[in-house]
LOGULO-864453 format. One record per atom (N, C-alpha, C): residue in one letter; z, y, x. Coordinates in steps of 0.001 Angstrom, whole numbers. Layout:
<pts>
<residuo->A, z->Z, y->Y, x->X> $
...
</pts>
This chain:
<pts>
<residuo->X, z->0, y->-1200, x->847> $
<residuo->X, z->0, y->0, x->0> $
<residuo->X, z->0, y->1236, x->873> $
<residuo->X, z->-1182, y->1586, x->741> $
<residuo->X, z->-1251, y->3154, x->1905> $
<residuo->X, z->142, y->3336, x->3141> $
<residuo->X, z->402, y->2456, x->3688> $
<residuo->X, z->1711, y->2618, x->4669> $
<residuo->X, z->2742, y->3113, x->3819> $
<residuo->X, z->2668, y->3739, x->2509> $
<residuo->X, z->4514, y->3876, x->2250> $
<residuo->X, z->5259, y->3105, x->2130> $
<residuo->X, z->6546, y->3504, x->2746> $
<residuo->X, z->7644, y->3230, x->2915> $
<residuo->X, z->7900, y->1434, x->4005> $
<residuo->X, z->6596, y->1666, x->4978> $
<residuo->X, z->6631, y->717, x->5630> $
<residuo->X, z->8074, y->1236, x->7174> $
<residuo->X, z->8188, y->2373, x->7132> $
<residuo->X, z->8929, y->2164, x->8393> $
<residuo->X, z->10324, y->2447, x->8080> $
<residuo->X, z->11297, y->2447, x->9136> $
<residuo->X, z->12680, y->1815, x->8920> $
<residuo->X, z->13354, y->2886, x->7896> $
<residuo->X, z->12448, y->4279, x->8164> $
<residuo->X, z->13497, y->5413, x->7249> $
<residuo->X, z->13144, y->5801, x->5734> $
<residuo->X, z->14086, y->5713, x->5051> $
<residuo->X, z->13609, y->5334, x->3576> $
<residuo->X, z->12839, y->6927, x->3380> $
<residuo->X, z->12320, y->6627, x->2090> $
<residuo->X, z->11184, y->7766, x->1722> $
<residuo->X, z->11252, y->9075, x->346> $
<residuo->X, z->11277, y->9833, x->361> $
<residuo->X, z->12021, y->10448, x->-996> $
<residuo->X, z->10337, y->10662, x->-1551> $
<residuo->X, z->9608, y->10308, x->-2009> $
<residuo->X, z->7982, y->10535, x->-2413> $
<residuo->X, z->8541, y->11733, x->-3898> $
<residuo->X, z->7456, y->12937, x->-3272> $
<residuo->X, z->7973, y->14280, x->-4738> $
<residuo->X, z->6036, y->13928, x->-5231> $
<residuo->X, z->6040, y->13278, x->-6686> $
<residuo->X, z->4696, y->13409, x->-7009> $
<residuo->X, z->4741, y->14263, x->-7782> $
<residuo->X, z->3524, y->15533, x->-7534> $
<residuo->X, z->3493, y->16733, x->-7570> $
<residuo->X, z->2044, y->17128, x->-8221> $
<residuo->X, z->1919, y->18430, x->-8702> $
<residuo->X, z->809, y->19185, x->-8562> $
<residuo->X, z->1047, y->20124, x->-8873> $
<residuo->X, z->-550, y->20683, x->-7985> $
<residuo->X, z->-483, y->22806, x->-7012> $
<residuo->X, z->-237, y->23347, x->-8442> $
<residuo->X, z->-656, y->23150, x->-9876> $
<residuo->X, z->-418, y->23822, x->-10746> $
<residuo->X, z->159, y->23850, x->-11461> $
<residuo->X, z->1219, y->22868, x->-11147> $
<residuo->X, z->2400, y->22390, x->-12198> $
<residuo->X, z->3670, y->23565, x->-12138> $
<residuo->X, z->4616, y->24572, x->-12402> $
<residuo->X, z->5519, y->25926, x->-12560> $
<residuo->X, z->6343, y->25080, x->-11698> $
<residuo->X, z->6801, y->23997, x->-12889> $
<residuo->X, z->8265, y->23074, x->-12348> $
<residuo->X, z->8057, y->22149, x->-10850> $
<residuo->X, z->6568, y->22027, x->-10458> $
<residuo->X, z->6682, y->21504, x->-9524> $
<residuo->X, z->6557, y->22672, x->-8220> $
<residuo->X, z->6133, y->23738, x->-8353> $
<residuo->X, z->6548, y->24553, x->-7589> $
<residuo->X, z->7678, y->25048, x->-7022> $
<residuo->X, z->8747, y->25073, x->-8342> $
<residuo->X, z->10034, y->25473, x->-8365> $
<residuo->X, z->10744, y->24316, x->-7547> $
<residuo->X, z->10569, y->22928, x->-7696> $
<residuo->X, z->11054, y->22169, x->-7033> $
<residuo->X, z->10871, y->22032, x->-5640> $
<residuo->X, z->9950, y->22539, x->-4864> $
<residuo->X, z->9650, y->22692, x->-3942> $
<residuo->X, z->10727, y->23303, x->-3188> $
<residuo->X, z->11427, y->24534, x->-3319> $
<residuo->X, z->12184, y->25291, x->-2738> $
<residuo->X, z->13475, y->24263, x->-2657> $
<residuo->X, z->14139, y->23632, x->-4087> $
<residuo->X, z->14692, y->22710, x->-3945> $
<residuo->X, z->14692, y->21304, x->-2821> $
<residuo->X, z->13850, y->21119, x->-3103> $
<residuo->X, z->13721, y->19592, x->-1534> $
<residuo->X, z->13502, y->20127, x->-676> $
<residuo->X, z->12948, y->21298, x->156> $
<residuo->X, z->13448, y->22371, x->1003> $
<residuo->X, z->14893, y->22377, x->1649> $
<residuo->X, z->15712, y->22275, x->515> $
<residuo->X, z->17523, y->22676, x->758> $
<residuo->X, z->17790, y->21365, x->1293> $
<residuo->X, z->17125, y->20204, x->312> $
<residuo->X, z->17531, y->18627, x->471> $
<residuo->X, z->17397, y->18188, x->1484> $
<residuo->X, z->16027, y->18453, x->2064> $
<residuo->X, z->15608, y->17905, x->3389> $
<residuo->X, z->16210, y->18672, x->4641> $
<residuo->X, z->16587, y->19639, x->4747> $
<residuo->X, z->17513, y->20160, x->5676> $
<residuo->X, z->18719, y->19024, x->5848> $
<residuo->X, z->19052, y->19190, x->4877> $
<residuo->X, z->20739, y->18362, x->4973> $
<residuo->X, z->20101, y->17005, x->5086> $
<residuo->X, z->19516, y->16111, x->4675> $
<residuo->X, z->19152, y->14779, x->4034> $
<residuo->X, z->18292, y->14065, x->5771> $
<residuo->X, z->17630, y->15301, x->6432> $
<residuo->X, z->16565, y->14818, x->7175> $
<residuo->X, z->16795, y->14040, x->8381> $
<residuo->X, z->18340, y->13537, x->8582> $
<residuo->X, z->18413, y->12184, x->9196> $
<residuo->X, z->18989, y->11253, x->8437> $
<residuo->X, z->18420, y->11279, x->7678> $
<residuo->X, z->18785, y->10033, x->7124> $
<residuo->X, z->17284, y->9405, x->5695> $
<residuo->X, z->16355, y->10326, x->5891> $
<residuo->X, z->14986, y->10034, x->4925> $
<residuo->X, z->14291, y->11379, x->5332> $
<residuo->X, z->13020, y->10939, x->4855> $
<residuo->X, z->11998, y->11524, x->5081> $
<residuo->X, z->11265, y->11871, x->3533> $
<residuo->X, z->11201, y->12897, x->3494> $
<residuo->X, z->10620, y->13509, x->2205> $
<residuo->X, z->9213, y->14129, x->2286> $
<residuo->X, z->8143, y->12632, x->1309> $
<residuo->X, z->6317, y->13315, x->1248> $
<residuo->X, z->6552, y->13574, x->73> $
<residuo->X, z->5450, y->14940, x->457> $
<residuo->X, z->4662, y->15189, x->-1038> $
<residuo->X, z->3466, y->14981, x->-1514> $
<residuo->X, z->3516, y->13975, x->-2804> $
<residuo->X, z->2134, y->13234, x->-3043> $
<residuo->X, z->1689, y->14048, x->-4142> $
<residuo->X, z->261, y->14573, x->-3810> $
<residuo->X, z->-727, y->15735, x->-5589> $
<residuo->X, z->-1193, y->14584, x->-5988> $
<residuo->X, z->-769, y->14228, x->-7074> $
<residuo->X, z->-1311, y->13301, x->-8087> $
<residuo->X, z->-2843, y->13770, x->-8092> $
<residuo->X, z->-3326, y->14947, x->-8184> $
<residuo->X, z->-4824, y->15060, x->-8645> $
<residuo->X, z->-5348, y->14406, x->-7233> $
<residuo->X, z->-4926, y->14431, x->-6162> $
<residuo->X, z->-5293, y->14494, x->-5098> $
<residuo->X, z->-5525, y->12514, x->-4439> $
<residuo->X, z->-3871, y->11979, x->-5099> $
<residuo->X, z->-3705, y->10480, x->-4475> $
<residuo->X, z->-3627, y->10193, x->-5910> $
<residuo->X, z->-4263, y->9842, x->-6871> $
<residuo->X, z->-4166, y->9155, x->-7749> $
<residuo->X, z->-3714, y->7843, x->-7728> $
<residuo->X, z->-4394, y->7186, x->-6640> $
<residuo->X, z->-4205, y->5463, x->-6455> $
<residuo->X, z->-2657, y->5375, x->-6226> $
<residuo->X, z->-1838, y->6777, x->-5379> $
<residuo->X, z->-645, y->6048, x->-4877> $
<residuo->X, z->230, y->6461, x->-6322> $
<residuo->X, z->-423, y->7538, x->-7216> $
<residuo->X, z->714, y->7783, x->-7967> $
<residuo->X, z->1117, y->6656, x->-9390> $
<residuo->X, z->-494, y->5879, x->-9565> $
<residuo->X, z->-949, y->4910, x->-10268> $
<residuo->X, z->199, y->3475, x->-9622> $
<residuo->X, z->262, y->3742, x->-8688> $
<residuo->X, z->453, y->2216, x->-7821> $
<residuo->X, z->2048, y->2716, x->-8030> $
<residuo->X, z->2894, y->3913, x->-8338> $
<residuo->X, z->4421, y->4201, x->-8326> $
<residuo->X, z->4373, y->4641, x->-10070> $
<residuo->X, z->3462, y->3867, x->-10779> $
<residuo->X, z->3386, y->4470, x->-12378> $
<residuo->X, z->4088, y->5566, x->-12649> $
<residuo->X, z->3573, y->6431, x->-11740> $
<residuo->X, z->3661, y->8118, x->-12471> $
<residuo->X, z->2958, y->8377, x->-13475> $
<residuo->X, z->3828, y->9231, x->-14266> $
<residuo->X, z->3614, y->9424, x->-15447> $
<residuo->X, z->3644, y->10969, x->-15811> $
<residuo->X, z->4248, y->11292, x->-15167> $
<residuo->X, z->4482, y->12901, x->-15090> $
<residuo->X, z->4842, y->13628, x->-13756> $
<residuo->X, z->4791, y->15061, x->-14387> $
<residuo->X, z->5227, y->15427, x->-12756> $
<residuo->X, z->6125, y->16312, x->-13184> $
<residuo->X, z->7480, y->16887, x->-12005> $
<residuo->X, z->7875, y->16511, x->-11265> $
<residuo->X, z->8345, y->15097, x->-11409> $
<residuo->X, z->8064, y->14496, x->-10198> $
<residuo->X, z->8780, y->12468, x->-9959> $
<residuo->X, z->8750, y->12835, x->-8932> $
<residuo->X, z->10340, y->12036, x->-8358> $
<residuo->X, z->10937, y->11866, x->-7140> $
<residuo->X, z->11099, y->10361, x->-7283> $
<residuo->X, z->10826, y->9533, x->-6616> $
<residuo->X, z->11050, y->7505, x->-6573> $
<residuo->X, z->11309, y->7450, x->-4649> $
<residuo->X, z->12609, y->7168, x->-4650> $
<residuo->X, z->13063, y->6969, x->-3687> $
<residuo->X, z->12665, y->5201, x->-3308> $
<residuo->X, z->12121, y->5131, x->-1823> $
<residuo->X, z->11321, y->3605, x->-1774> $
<residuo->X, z->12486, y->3894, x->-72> $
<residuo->X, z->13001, y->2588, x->-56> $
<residuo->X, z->14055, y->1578, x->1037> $
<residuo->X, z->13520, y->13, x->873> $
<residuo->X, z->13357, y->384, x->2527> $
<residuo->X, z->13014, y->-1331, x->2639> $
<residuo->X, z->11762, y->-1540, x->1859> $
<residuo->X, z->11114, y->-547, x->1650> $
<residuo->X, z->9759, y->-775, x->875> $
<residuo->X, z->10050, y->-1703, x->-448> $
<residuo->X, z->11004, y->-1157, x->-1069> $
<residuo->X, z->11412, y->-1601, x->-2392> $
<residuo->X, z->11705, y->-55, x->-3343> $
<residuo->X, z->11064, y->217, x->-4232> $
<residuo->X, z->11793, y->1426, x->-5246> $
<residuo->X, z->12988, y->1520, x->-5652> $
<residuo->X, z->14373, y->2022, x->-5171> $
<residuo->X, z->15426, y->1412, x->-5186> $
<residuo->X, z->15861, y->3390, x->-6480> $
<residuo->X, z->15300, y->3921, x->-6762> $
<residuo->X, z->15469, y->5137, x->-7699> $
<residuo->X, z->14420, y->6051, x->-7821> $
<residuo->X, z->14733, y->6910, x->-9513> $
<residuo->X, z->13521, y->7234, x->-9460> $
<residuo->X, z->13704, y->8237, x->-10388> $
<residuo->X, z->13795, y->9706, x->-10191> $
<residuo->X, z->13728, y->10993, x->-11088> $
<residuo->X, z->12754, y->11650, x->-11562> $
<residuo->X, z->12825, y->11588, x->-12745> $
<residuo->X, z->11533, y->12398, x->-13588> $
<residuo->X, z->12398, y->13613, x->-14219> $
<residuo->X, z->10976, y->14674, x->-13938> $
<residuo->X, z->11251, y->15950, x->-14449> $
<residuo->X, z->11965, y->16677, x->-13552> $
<residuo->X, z->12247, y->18048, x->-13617> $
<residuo->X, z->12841, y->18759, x->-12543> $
<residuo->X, z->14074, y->18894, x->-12408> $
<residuo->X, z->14964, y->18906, x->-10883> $
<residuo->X, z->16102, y->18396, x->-10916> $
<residuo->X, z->16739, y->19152, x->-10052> $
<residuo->X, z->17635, y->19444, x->-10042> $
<residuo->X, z->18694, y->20530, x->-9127> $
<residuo->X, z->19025, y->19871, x->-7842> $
<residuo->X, z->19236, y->20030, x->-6830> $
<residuo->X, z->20149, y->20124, x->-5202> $
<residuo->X, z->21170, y->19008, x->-5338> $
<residuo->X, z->21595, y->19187, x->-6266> $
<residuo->X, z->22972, y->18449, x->-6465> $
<residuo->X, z->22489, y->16877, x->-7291> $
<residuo->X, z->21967, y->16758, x->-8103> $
<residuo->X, z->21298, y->16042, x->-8729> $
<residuo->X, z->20811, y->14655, x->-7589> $
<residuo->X, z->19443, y->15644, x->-7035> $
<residuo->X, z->19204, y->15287, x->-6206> $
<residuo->X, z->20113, y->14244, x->-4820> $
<residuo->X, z->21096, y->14599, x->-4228> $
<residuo->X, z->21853, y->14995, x->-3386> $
<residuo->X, z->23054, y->13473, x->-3701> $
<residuo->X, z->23054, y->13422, x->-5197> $
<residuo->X, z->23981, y->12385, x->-5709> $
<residuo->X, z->23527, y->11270, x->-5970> $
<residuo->X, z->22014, y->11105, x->-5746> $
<residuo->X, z->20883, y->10133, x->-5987> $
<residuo->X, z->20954, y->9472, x->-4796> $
<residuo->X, z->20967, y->10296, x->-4004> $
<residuo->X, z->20709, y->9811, x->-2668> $
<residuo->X, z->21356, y->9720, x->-1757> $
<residuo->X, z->23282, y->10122, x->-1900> $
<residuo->X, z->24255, y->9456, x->-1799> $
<residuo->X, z->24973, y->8086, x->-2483> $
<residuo->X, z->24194, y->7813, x->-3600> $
<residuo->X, z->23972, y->6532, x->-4728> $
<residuo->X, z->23503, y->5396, x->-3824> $
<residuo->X, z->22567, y->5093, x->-3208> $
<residuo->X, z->21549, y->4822, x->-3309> $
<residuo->X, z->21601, y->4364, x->-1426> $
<residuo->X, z->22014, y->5873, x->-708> $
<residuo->X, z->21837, y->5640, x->1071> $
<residuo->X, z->22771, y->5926, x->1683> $
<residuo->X, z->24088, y->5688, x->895> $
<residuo->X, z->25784, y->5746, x->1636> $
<residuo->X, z->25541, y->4155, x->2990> $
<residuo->X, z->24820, y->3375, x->2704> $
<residuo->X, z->25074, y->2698, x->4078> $
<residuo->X, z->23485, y->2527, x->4837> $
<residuo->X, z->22924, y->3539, x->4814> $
<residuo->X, z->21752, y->3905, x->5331> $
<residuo->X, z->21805, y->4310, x->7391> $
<residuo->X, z->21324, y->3471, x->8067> $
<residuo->X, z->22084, y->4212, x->8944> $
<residuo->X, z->20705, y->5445, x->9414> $
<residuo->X, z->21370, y->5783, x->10380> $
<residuo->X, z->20589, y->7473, x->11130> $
<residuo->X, z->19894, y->6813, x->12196> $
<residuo->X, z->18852, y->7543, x->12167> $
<residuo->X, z->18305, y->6959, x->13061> $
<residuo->X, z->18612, y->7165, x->14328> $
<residuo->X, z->18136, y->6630, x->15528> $
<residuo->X, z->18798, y->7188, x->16915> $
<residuo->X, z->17825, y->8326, x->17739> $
</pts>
């Protein structure tokens, strides 16, 4: 599957598009996330108009979607737009024994 979530650090995938309000707005948000978050995952942003196949292959359905993939398994998955904190508690859920990389 297009290399996601093949390597050791899990993946926060934001499926997105350039003309979506709420997916703009979220942007600034995973901004804040990935500061704090960025040893411990790696956060892409996939344009649905753009990767259809990958957003088809993670049955997106809407946008904003965040589907957190570990171990190349979908282990969570947020639809619609979501706050810092939200965010933040997903992925303390989810990668409390995640280790850092070296």
């Amino acid at each position: 599957m297009v290399g996601v979530g093949r390597g050791k650090q899990p993946l926060l995938l934001f499926f997105s598009s350039s003309r979506s309000g709420p997916c703009r707005r979220m942007e600034s948000v995973l901004a804040q996330v990935g500061r704090k978050q960025r040893q411990r995952l790696r956060i892409v942003r996939v344009d649905v108009g753009e990767r259809e196949d990958v957003a088809s292959h993670f049955q997106v359905t809407s946008v904003p979607t965040l589907v957190l993939v570990r171990d190349n398994r979908v282990v969570a998955r947020l639809e619609g737009r979501s706050s810092a904190t939200r965010i933040e508690a997903l992925l303390d859920a989810h990668l409390a024994d995640a280790a850092v990389p070296a």
